[in-house]
N, CA, C and O of each residue as an XYZ file, in Angstrom:
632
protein
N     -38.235     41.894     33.361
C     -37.372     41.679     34.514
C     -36.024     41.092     34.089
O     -35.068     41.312     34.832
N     -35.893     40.581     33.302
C     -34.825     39.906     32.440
C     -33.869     40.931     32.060
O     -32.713     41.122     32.439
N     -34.493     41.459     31.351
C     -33.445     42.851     30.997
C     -32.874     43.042     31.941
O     -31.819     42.443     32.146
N     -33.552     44.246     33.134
C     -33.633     44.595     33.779
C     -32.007     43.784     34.986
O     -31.127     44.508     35.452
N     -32.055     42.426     35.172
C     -31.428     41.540     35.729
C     -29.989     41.511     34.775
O     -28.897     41.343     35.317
N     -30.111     41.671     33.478
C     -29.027     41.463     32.867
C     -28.134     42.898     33.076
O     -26.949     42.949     33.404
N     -28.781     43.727     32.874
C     -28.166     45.260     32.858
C     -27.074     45.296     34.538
O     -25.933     45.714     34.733
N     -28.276     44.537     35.640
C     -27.496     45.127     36.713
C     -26.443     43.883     36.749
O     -25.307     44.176     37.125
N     -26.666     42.696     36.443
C     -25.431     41.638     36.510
C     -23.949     42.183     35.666
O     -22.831     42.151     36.180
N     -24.297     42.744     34.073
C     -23.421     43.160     33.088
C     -22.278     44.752     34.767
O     -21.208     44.635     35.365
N     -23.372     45.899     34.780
C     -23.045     46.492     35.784
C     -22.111     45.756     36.776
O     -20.973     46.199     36.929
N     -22.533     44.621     37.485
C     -21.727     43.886     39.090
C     -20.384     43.556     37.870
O     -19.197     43.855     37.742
N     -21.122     42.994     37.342
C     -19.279     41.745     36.967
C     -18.218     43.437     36.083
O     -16.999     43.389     36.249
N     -18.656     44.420     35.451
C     -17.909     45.311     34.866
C     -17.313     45.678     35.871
O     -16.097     45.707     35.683
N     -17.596     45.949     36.776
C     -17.339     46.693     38.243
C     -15.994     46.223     38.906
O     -14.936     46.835     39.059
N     -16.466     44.592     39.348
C     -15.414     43.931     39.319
C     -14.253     43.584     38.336
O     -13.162     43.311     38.838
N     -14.350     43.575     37.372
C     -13.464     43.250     36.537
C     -12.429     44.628     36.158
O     -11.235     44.491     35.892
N     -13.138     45.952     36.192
C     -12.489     46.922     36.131
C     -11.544     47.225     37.420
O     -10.491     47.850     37.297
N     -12.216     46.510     39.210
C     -10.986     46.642     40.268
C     -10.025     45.923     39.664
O      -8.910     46.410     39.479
N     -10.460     44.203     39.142
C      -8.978     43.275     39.038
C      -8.511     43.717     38.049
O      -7.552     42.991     37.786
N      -8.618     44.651     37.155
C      -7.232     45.043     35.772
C      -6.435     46.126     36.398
O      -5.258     46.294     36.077
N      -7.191     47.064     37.515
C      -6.494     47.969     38.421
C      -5.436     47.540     39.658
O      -4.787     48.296     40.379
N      -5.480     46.125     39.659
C      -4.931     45.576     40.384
C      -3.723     44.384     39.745
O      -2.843     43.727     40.301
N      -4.004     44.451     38.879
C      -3.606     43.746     37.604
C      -1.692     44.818     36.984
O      -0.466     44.744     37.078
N      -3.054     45.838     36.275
C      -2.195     46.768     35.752
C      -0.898     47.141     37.076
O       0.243     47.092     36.616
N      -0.959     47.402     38.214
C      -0.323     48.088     39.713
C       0.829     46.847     40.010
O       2.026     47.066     40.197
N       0.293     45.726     40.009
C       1.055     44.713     40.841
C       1.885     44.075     39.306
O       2.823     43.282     39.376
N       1.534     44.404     38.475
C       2.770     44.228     37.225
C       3.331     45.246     36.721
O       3.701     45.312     35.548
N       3.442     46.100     37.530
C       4.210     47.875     37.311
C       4.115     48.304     36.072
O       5.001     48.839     35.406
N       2.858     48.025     35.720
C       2.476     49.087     34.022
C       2.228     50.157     34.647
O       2.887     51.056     34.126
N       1.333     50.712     35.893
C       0.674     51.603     36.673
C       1.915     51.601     38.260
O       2.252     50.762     39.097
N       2.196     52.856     38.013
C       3.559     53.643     39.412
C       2.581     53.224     40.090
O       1.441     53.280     39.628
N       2.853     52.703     41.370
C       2.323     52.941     42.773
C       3.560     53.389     43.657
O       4.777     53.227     43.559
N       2.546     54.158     44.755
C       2.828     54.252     45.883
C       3.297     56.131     45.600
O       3.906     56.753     46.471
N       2.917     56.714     44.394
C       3.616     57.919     44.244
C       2.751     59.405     45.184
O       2.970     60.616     45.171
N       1.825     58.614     45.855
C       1.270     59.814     46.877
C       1.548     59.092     48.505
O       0.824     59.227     49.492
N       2.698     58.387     48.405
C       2.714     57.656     49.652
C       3.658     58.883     50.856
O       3.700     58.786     52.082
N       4.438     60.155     49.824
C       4.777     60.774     50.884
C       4.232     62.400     51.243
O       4.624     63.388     51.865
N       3.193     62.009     50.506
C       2.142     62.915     51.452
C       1.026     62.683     52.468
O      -0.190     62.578     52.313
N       1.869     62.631     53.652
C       1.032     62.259     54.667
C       0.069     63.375     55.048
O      -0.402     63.187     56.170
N      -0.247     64.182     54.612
C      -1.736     64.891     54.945
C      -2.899     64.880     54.269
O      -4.069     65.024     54.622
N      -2.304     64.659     53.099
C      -3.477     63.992     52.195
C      -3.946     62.798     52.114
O      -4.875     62.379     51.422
N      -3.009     62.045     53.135
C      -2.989     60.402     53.124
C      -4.099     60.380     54.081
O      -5.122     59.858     53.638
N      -4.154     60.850     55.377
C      -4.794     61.078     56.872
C      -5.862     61.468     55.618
O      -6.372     60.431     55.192
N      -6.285     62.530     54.994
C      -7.690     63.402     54.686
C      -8.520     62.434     53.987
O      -9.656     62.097     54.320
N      -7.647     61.887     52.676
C      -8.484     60.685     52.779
C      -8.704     59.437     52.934
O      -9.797     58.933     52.674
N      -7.554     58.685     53.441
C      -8.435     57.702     54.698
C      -9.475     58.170     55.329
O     -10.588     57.813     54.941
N      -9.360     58.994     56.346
C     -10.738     59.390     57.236
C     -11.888     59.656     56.311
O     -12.980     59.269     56.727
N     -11.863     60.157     55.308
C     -13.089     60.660     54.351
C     -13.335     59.331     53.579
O     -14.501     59.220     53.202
N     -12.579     58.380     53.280
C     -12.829     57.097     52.534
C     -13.411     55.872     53.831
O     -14.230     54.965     53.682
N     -12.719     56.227     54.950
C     -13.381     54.817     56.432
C     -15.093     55.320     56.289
O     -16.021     54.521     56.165
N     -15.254     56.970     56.345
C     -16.316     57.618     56.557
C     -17.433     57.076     55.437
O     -18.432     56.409     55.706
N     -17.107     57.426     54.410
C     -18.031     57.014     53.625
C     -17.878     55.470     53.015
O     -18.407     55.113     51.963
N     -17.222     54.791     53.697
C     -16.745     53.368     53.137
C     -17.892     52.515     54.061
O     -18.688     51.761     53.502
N     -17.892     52.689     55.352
C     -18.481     52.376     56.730
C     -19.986     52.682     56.540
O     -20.767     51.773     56.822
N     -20.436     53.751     56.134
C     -21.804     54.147     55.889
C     -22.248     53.734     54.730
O     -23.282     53.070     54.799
N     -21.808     53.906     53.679
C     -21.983     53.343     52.173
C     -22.471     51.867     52.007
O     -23.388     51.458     51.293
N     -21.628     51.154     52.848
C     -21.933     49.668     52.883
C     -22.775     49.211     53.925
O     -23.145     48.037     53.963
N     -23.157     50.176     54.903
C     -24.862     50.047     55.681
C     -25.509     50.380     54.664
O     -26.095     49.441     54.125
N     -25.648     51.557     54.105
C     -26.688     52.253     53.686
C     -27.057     51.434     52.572
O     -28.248     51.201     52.365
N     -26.014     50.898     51.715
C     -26.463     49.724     50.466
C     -26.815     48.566     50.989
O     -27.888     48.221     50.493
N     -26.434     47.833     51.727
C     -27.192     46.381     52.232
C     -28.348     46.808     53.014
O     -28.767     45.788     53.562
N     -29.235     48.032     53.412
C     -30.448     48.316     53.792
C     -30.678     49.387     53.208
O     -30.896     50.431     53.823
N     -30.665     49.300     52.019
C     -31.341     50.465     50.744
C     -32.710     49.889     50.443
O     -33.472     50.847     50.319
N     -33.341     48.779     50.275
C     -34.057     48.118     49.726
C     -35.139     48.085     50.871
O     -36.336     48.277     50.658
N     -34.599     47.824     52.098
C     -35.580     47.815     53.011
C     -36.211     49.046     53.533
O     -37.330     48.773     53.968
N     -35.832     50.658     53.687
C     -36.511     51.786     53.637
C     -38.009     51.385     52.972
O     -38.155     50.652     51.994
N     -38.772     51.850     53.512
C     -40.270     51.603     53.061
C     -40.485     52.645     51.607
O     -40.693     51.817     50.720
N     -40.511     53.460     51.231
C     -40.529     54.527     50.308
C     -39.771     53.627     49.282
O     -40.287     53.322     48.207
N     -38.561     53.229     49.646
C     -37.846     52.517     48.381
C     -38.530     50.986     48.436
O     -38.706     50.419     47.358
N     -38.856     50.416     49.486
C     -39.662     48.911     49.044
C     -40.724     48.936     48.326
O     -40.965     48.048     47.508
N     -41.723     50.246     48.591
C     -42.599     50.395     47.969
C     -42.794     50.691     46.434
O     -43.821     50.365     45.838
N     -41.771     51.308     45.862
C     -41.980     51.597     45.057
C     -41.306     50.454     43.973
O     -41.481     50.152     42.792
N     -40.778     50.183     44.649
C     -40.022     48.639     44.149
C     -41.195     46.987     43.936
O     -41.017     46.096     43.106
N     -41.969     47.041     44.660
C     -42.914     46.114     44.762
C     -44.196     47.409     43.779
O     -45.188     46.812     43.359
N     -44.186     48.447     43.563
C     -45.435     48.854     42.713
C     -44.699     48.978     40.934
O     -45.259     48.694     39.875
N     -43.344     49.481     41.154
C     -42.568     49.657     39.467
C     -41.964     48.738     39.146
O     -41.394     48.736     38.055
N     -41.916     47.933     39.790
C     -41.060     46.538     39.690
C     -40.158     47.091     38.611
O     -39.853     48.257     38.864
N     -39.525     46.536     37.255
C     -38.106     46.406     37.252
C     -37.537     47.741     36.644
O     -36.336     47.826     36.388
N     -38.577     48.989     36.367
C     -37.560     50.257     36.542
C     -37.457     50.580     37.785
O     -36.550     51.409     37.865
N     -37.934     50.351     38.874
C     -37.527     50.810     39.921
C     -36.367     49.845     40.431
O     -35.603     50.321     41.271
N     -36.177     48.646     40.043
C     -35.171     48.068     40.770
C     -34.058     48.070     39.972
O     -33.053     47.485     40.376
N     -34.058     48.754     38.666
C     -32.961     49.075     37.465
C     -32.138     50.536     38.232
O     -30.925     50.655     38.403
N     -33.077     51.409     38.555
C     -32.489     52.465     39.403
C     -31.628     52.283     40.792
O     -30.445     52.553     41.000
N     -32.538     51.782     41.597
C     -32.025     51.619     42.609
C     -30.851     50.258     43.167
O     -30.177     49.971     44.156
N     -31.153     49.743     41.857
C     -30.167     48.415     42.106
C     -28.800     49.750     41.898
O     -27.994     50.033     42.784
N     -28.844     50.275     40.768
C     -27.465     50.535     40.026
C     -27.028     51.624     41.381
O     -25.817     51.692     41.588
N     -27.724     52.268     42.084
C     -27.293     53.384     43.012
C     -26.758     51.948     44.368
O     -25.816     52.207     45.117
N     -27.269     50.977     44.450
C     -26.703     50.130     45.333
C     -24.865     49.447     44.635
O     -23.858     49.246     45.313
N     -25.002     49.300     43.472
C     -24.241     48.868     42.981
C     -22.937     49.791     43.313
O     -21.895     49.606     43.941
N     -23.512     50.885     42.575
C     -22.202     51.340     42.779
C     -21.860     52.440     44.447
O     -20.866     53.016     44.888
N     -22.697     52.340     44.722
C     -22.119     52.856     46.490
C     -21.258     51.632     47.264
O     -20.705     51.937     48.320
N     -21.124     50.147     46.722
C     -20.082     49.456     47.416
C     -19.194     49.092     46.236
O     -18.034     48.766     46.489
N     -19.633     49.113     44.914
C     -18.782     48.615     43.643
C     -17.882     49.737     43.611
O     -16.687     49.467     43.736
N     -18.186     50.843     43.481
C     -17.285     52.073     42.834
C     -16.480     52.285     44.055
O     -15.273     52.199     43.824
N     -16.793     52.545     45.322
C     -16.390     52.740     47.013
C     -15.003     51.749     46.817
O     -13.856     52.158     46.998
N     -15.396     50.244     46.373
C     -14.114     49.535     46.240
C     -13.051     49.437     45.225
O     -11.922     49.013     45.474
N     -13.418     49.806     44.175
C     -12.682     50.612     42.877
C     -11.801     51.647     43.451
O     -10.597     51.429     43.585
N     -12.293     52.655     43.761
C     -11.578     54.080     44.424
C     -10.256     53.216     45.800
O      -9.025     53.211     45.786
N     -10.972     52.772     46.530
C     -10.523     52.053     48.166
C      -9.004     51.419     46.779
O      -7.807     51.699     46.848
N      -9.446     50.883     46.108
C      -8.388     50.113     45.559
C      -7.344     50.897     45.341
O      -6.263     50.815     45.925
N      -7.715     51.859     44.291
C      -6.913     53.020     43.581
C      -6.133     53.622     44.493
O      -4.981     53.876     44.138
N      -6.534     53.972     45.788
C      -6.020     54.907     46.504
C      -4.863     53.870     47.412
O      -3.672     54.143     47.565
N      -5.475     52.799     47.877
C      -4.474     51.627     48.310
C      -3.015     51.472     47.320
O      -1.977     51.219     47.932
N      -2.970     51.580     46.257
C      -1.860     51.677     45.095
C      -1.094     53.119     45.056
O       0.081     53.407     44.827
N      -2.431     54.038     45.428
C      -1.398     55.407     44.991
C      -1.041     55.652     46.714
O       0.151     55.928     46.855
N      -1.550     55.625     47.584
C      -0.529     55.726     49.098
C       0.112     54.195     49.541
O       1.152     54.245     50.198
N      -0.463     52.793     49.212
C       0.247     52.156     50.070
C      -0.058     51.663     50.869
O       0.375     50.601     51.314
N      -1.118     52.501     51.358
C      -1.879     52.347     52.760
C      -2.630     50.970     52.846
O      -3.548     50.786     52.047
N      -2.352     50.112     53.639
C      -3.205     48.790     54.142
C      -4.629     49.147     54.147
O      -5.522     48.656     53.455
N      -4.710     50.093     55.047
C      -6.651     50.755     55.257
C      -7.465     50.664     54.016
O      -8.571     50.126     53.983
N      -7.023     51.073     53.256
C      -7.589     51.466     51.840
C      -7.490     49.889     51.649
O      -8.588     49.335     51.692
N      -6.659     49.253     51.494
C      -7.167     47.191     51.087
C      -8.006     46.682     51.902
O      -8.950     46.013     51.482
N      -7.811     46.905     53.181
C      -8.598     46.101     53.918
C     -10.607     46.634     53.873
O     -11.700     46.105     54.074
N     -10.136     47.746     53.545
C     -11.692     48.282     53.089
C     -12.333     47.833     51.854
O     -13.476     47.428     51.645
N     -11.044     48.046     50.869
C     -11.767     46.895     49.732
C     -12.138     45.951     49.732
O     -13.184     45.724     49.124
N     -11.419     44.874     50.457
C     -11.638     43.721     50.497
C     -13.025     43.377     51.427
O     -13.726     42.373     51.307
N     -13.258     44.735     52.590
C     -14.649     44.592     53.221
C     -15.552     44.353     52.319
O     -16.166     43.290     52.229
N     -15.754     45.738     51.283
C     -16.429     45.493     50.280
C     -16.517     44.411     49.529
O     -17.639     43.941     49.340
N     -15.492     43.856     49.008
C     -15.701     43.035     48.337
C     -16.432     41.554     48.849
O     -16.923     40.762     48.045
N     -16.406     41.300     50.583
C     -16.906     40.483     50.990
C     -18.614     40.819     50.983
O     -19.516     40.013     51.209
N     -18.733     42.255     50.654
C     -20.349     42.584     50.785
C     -21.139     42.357     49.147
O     -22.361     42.404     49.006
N     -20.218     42.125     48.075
C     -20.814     41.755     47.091
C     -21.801     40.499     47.130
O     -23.008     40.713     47.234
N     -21.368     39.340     47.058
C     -22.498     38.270     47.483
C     -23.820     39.178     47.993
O     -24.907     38.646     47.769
N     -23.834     39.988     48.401
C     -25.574     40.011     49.182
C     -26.173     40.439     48.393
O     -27.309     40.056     48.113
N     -25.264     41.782     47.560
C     -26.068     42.179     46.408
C     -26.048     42.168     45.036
O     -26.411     43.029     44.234
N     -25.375     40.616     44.803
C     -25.468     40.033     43.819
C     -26.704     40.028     42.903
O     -27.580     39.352     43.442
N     -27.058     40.466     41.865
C     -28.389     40.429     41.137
C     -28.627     39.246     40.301
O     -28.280     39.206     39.121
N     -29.279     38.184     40.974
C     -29.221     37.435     40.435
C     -30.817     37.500     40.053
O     -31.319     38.612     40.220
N     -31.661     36.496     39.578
C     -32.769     36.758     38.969
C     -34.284     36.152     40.202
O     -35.484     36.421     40.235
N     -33.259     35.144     41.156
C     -34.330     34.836     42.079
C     -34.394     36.213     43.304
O     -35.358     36.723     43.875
N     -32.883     36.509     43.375
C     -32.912     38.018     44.209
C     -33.415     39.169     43.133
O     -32.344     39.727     43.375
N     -33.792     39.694     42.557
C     -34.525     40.551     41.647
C     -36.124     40.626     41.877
O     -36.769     41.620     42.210
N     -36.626     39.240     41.600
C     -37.957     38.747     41.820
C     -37.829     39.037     43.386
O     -38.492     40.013     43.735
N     -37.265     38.531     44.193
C     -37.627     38.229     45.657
C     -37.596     39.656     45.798
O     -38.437     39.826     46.681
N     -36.998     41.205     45.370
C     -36.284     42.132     46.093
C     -37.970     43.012     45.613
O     -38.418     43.982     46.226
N     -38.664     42.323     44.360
C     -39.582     43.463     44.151
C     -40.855     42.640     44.407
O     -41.880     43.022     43.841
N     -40.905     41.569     45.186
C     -42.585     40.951     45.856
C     -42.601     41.772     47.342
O     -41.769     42.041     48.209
N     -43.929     41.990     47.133
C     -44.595     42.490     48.112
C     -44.294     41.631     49.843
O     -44.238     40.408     49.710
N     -44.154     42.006     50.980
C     -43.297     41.113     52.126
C     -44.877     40.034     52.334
O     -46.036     40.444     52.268
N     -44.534     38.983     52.522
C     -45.338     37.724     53.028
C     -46.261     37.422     51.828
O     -47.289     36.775     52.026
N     -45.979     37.810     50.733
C     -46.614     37.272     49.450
C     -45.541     36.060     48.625
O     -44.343     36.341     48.602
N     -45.946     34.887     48.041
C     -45.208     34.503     47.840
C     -45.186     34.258     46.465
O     -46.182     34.361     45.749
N     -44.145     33.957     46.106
C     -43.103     34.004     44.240
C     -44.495     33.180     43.422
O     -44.910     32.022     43.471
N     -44.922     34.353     42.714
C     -45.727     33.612     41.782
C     -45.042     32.808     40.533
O     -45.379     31.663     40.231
N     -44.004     33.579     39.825
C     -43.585     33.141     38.285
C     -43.106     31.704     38.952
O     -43.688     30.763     38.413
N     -42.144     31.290     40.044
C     -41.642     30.297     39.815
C     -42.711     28.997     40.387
O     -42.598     27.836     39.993
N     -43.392     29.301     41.043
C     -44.334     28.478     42.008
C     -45.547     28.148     40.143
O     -45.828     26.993     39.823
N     -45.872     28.981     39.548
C     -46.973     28.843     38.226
C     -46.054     27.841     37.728
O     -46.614     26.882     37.196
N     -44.421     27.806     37.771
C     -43.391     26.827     36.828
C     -43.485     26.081     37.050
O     -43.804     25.253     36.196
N     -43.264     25.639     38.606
C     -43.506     24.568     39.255
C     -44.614     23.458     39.489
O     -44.490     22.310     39.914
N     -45.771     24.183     39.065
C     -47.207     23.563     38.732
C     -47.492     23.170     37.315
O     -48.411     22.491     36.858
N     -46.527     23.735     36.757
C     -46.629     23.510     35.088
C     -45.731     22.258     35.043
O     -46.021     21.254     34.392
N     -44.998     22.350     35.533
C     -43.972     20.944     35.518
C     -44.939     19.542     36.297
O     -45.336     18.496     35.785
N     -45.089     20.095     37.778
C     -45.979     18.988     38.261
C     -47.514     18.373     37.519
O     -47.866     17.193     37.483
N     -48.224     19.513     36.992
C     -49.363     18.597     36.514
C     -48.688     17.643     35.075
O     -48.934     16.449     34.901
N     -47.919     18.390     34.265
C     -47.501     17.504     33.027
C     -47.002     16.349     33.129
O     -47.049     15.543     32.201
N     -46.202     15.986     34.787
C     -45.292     14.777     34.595
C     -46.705     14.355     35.716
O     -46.803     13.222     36.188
């Protein structure tokens, strides 16, 4: 599970760190912006195609885990199944805000930031941290064995 936790954390923080050098590189004019800002039909095509899948993307990833088919198999494969499906969560709001970014620089467009920045407020939930990993692949109303066995190992010794 360790692995498993490190791969998708290495994944979250690359993710992020690759929007802030894109944002980095743009707002210290190494990277032109704004050079598709006067095509307004391509601007309209994708905004609407980026709100569309920006809006659904970030339902569909903060209740990916809860679909029964995917809980299940998550509580029976534990950490290849949550190595898969973490990384398809990851990047349906990580990459969604990468692009949202990119396209905010090459039109200009506010929409495209303010969508990133949605996203980016939806990171916290699916942060992979190692107590959310464990918690995401126990079975519902069973409770955390590894840390509760720690916790008894600590209490009988002292």
């Amino acid at each position: 599970m360790k692995k498993t936790q490190a791969i998708l954390m290495t994944f979250y923080t690359g993710l992020i760190v690759a929007t802030l050098l894109l944002v980095v590189l743009c707002e210290t004019g190494v990277l032109e912006t704004g050079q598709m800002a006067t095509n307004k039909e391509a601007e309209f095509i994708t905004a609407t195609t980026m709100e569309l899948i920006t809006l659904g993307g970030v339902f569909f990833a903060l209740r990916l885990f809860k679909f029964g088919a995917i809980h299940q198999q998550l509580v029976t494969r534990k950490a290849p199944a949550l190595l898969q499906f973490g990384l398809v969560r990851l990047v349906m709001i990580e990459a969604m805000m990468l692009f949202n970014t990119l396209f905010y620089y090459m039109y200009m467009n506010t929409t495209f930031g303010y969508m990133a920045i949605m996203q980016l407020l939806c990171l916290p939930f699916v942060c992979p941290t190692m107590s959310r990993c464990i918690d995401e692949t126990t079975p519902e109303g069973e409770e955390k064995t590894a840390s509760e066995g720690e916790e008894e190992t600590t209490l009988t010794k002292g």
